[in-house]
C-alpha positions as CSV (number, residue, x, y, z in Angstrom):
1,X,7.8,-26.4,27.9
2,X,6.7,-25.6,24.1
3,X,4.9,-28.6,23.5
4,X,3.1,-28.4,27.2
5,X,1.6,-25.2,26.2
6,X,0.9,-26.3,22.6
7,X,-0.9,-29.5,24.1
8,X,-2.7,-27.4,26.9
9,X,-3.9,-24.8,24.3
10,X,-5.2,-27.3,21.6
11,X,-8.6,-27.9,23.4
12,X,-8.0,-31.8,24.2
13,X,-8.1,-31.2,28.2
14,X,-11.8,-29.3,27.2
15,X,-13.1,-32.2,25.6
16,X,-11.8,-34.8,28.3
17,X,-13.5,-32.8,30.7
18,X,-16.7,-32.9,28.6
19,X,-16.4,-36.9,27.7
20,X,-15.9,-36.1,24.0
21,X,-12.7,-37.8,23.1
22,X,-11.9,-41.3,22.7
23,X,-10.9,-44.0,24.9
24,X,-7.1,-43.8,23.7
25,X,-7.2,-40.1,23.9
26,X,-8.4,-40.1,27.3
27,X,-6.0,-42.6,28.3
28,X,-3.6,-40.2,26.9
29,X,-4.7,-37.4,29.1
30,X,-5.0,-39.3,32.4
31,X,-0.6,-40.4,31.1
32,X,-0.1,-36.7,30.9
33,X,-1.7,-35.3,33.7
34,X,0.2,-37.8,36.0
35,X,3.5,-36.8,34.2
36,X,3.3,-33.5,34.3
37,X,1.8,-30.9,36.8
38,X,1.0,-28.0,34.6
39,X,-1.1,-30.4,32.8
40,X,-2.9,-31.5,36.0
41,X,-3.6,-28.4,37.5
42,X,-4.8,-26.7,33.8
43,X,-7.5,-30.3,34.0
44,X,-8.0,-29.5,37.7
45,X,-8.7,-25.5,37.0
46,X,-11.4,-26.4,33.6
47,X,-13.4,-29.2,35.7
48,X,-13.9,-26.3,38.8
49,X,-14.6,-23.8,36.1
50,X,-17.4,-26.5,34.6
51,X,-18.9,-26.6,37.7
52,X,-18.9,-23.3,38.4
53,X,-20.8,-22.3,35.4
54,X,-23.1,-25.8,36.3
55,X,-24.0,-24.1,39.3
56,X,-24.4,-20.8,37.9
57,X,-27.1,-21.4,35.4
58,X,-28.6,-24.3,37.1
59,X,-32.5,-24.0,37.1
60,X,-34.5,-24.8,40.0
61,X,-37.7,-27.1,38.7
62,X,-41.0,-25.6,39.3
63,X,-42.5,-26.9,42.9
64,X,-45.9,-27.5,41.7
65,X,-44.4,-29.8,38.5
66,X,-41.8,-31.8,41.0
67,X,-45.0,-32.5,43.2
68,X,-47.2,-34.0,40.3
69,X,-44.3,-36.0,39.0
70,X,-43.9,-37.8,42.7
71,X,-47.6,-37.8,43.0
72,X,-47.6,-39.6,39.2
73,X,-45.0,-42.1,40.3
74,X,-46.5,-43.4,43.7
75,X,-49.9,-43.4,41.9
76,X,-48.5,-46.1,39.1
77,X,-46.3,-48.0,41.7
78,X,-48.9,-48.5,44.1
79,X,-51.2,-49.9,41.4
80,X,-49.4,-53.5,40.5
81,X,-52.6,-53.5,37.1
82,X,-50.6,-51.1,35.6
83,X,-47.3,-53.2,35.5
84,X,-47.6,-56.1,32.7
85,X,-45.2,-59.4,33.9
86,X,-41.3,-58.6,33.8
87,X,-41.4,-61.8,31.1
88,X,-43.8,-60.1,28.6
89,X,-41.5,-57.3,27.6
90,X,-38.6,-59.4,27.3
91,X,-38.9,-60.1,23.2
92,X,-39.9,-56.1,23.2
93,X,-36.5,-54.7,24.4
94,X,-34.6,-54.0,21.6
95,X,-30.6,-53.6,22.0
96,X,-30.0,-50.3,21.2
97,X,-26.5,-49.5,19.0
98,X,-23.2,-48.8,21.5
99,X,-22.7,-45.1,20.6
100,X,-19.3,-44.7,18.9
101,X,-17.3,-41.6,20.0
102,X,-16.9,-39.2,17.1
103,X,-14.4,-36.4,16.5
104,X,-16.2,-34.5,14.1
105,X,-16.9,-31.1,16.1
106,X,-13.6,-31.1,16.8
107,X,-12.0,-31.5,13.1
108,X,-14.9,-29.3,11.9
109,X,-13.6,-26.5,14.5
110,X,-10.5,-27.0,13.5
111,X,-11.6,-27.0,9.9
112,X,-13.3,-23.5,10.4
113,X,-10.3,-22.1,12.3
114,X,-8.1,-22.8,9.4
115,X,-11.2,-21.4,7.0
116,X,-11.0,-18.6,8.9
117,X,-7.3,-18.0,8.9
118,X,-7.0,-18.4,5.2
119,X,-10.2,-15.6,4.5
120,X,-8.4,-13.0,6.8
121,X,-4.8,-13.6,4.7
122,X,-6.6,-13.5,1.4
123,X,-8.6,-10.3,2.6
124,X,-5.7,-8.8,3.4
125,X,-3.9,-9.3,0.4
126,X,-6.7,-7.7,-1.1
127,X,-6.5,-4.9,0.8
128,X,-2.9,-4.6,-0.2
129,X,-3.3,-4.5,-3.6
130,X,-6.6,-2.0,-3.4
131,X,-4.0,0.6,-1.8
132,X,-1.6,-0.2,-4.2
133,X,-4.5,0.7,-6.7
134,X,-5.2,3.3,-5.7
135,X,-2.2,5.1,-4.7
136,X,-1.5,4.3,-8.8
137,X,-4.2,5.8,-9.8
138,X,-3.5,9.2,-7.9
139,X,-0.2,9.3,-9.2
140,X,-1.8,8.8,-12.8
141,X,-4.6,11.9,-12.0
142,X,-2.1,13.8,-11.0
143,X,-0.2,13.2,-13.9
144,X,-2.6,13.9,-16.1
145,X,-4.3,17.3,-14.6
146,X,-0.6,18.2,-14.8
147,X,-0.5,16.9,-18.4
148,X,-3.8,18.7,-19.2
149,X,-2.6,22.3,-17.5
150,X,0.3,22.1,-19.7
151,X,-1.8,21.8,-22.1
152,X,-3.9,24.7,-21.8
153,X,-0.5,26.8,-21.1
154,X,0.7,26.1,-24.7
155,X,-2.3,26.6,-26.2
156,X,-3.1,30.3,-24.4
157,X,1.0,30.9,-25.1
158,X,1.1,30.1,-29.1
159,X,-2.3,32.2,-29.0
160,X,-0.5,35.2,-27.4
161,X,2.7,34.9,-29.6
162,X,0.4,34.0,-33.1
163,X,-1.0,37.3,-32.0
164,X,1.3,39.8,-33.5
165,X,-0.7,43.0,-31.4
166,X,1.3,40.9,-28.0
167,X,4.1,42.7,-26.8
168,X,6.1,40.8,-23.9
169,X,7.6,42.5,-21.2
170,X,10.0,41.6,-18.7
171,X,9.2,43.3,-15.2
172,X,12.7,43.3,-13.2
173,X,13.1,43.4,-9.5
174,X,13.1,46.2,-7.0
175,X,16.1,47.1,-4.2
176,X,12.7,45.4,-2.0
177,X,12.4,42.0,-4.2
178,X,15.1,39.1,-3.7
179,X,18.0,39.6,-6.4
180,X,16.7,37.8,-9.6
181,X,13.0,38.4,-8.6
182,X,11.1,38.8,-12.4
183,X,7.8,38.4,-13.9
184,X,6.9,38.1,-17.6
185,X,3.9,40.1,-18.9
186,X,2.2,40.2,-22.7
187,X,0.2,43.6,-23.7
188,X,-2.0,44.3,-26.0
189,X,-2.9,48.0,-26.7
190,X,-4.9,46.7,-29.3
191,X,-7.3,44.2,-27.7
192,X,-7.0,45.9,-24.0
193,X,-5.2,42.7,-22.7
194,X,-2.5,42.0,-19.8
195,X,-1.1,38.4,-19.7
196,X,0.8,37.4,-16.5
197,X,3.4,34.6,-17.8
198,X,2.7,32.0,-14.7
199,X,5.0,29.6,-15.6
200,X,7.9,32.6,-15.6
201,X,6.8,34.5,-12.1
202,X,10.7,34.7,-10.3
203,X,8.6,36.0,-7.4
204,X,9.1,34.6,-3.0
205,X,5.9,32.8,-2.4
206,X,3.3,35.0,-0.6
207,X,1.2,34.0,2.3
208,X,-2.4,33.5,2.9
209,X,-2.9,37.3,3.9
210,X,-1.1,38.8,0.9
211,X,-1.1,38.7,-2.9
212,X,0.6,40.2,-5.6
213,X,-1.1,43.5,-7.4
214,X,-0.3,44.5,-10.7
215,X,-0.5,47.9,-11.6
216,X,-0.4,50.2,-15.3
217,X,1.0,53.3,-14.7
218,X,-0.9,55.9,-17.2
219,X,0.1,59.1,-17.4
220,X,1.7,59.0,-14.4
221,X,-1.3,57.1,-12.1
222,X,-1.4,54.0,-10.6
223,X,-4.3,51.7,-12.7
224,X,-5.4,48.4,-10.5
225,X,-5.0,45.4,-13.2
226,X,-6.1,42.7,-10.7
227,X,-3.8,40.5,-8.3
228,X,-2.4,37.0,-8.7
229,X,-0.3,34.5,-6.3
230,X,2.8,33.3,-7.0
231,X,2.2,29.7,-6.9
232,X,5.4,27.7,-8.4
233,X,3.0,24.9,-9.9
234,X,1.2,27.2,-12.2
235,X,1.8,26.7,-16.0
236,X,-0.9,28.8,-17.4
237,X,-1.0,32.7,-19.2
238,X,-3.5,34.3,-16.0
239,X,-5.6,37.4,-18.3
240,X,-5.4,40.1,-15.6
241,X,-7.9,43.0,-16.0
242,X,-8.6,45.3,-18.8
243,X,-6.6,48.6,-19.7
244,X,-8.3,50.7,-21.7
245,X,-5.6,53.5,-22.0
246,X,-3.2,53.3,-25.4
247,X,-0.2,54.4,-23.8
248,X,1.5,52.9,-20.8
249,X,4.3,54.2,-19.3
250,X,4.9,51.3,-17.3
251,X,4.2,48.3,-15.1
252,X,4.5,47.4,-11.5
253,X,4.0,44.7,-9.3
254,X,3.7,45.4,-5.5
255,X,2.8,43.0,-2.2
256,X,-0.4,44.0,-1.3
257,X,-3.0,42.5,1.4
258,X,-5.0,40.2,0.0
259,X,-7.5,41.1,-2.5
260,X,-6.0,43.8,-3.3
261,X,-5.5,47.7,-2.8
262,X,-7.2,51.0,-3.8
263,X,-3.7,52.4,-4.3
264,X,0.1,50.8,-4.6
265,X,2.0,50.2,-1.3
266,X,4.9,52.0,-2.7
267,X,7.4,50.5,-0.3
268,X,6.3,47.0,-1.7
269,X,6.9,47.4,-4.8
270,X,8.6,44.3,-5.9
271,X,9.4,44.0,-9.7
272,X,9.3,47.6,-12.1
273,X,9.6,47.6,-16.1
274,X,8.6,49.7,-19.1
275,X,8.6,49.4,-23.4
């Protein structure tokens, strides 16, 4: 049943139909037909599909050019002077080649097909590889922002820690803050600096509506010092905002909405500590 189906679907009972095979191979399609019936009926279905499509497109000649070519052919019959002898054109017919059948559109199709074949594997091993590409060359930018933030966070922390006015500061958690919750800070009285330790923040990730606040306490009042997230891929010392006070009785870190509050949300304060 396999090879009736490969023999119907390789094109030969098209090309019988349209005379373009060779004796043999017609010979060959007339032996199958008679032997088997799918073959038949598939030769029986493309010749009343031909002429179908024959009689669809067929073109009707013009009436007035079909009445001069009859008028042109009874003019010249009727006129025997413009006939020479049958005998004179004897030596003038020449015998014209017997035209050999070819296969060549049918090895150059085939030719194409497996042209075509090859292009679409070798494009898509192309393709492949491209992905592959580029999928190694995310991996390798990612690799290296990550290499490069590292980076910058050992070269803001050795300039916090060569700076001997730093003071770090561990801010511990609240009975409101998971067990374990921290946050590591650097002051400087003298230079009016707060450094958030990123890379240290023991803090529940906040959502897109909240952000963490961190407040000075001076002299007893609440003194906004900016907010941050807590964002477990950070590596880097964040500078918060500038205290101007001397002394600082402590610091605080409440949950606040985001961008931040006028005054602490006391019952959100999440992490506490003091010198």
């Amino acid at each position: 049943m396999e090879d009736i189906k490969a023999y119907i679907e390789s094109g030969i009972l098209e090309l019988y139909v349209l005379g373009d095979i060779t004796h043999d191979e017609k010979l060959q399609v007339e032996a199958m037909a008679a032997k088997h019936p799918a073959i038949k009926s598939e030769l029986d279905e493309i010749e009343r599909s031909m002429e179908q499509y024959a009689e669809h497109n067929a073109v009707e000649p013009n009436e007035q050019l079909r009445g001069r070519i009859l008028n042109s052919l009874l003019t010249n019959l009727g006129d025997d002077s413009t006939f020479n002898k049958a005998e004179d054109f004897r030596d003038n017919v020449a015998t014209l080649p017997v035209a050999q059948p070819t296969n060549f559109y049918k090895y150059a199709f085939a030719a194409c097909l497996a042209l075509l074949i090859a292009s679409g594997v070798a494009l898509m091993n192309l393709y492949n590889k491209l992905q592959q590409s580029n999928t190694q060359l995310a991996v390798l930018q990612a690799d290296k922002q990550h290499f490069a933030n590292r980076v910058n966070f050992v070269e803001n922390e050795l300039g916090v820690l060569r700076d001997t006015t730093f003071r770090f500061l561990i801010l511990k958690a609240t009975p409101k803050a998971p067990a374990g919750a921290s946050i590591t800070i650097a002051w400087s009285k003298e230079r009016h600096k707060v450094m958030v330790d990123m890379a240290n923040v023991k803090m529940p990730v906040n959502d897109k509506e909240h952000q963490y606040q961190l407040w000075a306490l001076v002299g007893g009042k609440p003194v906004d010092l900016g907010v941050f997230d807590a964002n477990p891929d950070s590596t880097d010392m964040k500078e918060m905002k500038t205290i101007a006070a001397v002394k600082t009785d402590a610091f605080a870190v409440t949950l606040e909405p985001r961008g931040g509050s006028i005054n602490p949300t006391m019952d959100q304060m999440m992490v506490l500590g003091k010198f």
